[in-house]
Backbone as CSV, one residue per row, in Angstrom:
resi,resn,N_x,N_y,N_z,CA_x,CA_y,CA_z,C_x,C_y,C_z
1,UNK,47.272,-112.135,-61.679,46.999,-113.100,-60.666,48.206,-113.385,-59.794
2,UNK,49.292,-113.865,-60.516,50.774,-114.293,-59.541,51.005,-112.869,-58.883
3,UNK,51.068,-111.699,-59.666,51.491,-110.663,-59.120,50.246,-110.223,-57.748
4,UNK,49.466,-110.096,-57.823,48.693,-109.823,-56.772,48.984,-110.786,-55.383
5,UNK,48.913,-112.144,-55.917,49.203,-113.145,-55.236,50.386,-113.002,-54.089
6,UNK,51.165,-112.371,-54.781,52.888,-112.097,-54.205,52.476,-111.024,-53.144
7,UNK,52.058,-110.262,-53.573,51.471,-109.010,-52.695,50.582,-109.123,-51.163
8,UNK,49.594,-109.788,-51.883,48.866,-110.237,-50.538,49.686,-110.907,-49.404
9,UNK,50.372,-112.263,-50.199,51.512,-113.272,-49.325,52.285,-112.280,-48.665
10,UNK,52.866,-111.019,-49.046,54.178,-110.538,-48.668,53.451,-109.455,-47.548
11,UNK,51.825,-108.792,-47.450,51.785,-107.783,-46.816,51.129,-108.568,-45.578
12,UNK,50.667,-109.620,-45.536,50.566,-111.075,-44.945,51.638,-111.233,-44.023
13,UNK,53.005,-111.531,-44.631,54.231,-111.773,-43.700,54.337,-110.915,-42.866
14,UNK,54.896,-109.560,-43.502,55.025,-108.595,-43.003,54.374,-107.966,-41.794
15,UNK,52.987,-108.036,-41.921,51.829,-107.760,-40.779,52.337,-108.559,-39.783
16,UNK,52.288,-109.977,-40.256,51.840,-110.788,-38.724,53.385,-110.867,-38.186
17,UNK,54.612,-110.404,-38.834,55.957,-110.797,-38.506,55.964,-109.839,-37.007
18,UNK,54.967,-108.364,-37.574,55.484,-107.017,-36.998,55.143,-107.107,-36.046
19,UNK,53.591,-107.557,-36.168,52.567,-108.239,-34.871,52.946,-109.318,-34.018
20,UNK,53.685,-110.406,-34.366,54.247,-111.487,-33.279,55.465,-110.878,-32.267
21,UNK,56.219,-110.069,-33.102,57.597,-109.492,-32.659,56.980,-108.915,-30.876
22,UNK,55.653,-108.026,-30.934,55.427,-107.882,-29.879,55.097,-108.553,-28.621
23,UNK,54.611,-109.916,-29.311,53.668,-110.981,-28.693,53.890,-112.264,-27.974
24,UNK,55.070,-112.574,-29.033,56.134,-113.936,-28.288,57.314,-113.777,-28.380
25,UNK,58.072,-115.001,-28.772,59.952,-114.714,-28.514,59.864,-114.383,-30.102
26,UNK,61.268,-114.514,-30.158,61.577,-114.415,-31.775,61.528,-115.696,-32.290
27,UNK,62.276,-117.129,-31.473,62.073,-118.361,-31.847,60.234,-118.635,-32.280
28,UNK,59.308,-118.545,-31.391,58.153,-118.380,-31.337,57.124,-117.767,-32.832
29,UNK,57.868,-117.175,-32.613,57.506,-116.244,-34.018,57.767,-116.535,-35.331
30,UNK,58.981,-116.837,-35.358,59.652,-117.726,-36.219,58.547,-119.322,-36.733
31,UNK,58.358,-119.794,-35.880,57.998,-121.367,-35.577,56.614,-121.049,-36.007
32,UNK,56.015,-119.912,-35.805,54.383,-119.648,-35.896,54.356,-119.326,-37.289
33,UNK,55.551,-118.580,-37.984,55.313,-118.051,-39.380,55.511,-119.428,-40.322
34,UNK,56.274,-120.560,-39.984,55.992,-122.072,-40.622,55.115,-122.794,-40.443
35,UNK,53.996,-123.008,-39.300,52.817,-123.344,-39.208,52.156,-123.401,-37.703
36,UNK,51.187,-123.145,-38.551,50.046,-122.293,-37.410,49.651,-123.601,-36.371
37,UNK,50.226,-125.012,-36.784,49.838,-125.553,-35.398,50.228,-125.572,-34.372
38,UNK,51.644,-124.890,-34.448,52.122,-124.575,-33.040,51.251,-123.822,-32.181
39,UNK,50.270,-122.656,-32.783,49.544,-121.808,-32.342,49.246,-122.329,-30.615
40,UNK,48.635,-123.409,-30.126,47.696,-123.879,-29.339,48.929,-124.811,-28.381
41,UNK,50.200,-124.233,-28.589,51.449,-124.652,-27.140,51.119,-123.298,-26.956
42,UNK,50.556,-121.865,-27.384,51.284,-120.519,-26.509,50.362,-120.961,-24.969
43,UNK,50.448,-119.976,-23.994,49.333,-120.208,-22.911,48.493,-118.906,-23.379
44,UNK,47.713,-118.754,-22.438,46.133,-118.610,-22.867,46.509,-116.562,-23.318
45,UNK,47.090,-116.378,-22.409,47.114,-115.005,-22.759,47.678,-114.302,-24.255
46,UNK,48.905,-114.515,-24.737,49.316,-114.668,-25.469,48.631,-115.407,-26.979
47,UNK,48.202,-116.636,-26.684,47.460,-117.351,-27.521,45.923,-116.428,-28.029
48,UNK,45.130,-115.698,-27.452,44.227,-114.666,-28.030,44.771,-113.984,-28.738
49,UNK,45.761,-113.304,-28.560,46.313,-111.928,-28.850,47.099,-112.564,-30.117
50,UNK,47.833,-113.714,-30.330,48.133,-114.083,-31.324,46.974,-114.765,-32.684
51,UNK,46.240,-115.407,-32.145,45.224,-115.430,-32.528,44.670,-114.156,-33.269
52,UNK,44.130,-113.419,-32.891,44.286,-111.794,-33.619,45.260,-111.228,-34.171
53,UNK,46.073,-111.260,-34.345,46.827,-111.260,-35.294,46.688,-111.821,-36.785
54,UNK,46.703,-112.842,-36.533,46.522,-114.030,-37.461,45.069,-113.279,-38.047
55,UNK,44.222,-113.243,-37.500,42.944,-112.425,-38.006,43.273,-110.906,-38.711
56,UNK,43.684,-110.281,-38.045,44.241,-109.158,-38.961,44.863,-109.054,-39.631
57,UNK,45.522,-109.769,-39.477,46.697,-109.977,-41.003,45.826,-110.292,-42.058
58,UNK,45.140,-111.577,-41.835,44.023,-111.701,-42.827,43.029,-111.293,-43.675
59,UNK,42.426,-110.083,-42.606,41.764,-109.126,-43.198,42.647,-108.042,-43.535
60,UNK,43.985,-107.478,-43.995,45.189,-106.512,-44.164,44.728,-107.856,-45.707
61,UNK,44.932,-108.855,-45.641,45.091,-109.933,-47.167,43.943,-109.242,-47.496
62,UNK,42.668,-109.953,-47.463,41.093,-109.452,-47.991,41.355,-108.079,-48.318
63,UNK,41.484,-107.199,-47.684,41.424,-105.718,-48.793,41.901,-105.689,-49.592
64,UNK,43.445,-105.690,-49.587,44.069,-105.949,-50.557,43.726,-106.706,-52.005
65,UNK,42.943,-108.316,-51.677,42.174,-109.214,-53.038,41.493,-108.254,-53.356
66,UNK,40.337,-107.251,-52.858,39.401,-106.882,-52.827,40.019,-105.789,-53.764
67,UNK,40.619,-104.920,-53.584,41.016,-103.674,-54.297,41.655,-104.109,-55.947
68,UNK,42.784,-105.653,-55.507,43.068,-105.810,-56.915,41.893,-106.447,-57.861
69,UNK,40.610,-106.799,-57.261,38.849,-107.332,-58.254,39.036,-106.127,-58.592
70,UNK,39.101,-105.197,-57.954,38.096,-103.685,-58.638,38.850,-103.144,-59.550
71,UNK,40.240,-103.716,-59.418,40.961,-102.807,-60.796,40.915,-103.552,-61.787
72,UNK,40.419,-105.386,-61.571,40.427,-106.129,-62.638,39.163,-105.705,-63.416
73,UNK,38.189,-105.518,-62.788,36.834,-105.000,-63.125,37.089,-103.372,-64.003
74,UNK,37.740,-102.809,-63.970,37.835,-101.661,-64.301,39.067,-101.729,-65.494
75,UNK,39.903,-102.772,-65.516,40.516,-102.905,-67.090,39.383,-103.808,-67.573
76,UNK,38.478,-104.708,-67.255,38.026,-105.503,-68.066,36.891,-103.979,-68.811
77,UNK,36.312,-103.342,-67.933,35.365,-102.329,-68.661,36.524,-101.476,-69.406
78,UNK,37.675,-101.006,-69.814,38.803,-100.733,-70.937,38.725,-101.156,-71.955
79,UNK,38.839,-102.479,-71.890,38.897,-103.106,-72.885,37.805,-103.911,-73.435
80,UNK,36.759,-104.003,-73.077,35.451,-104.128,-73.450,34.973,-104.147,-74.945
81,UNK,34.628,-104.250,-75.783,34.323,-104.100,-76.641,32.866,-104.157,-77.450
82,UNK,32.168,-103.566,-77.665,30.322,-103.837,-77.745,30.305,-105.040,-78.468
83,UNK,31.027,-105.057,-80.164,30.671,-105.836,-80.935,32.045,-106.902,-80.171
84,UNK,31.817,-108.146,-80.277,33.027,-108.989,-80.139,33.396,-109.622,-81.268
85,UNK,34.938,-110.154,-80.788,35.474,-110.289,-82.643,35.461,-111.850,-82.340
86,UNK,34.563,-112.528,-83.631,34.212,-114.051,-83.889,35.690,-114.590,-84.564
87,UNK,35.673,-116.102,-84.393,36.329,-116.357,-85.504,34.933,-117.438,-85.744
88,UNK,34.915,-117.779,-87.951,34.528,-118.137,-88.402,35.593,-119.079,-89.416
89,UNK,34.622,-120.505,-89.135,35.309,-121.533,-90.122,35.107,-121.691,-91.655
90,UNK,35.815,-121.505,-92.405,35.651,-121.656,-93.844,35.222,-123.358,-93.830
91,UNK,33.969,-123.663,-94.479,33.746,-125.236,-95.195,33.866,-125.245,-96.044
């Protein structure tokens, strides 16, 4: 979980860092990667295009969750077991 977690967060940064670099200043960019309410000072042109970003980065996150379910799904069928092991109380 933490480890996936780290992953998503970091391919997250990374995306939208690479993506703003084109889009606004560096201050700008900076200020947008601490919170997104600055978003709505850019002007209008800029503000779409950043906006998308922010969306793609997002969906760059979602695959990523998505791929680490399917490997969780695929150790949980590993380790599976038909019979499961009880514990039982001595009275």
């Amino acid at each position: 979980g933490a480890m996936g977690l780290a992953i998503v967060t970091s391919a997250f940064d990374n995306y939208l860092t690479r993506e703003l670099a084109n889009l606004v200043s560096s201050e700008q960019a900076h200020d947008l990667l601490r919170s997104t309410a600055l978003i709505h000072e850019l002007p209008g042109g800029p503000l779409e295009r950043v906006i998308r970003a922010f969306a793609e980065a997002f969906t760059v996150q979602m695959k990523i969750t998505k791929a680490f379910a399917a490997l969780q799904m695929v150790d949980i069928a590993m380790i599976w077991k038909r019979k499961q092991i009880s514990v039982v109380e001595n009275k």
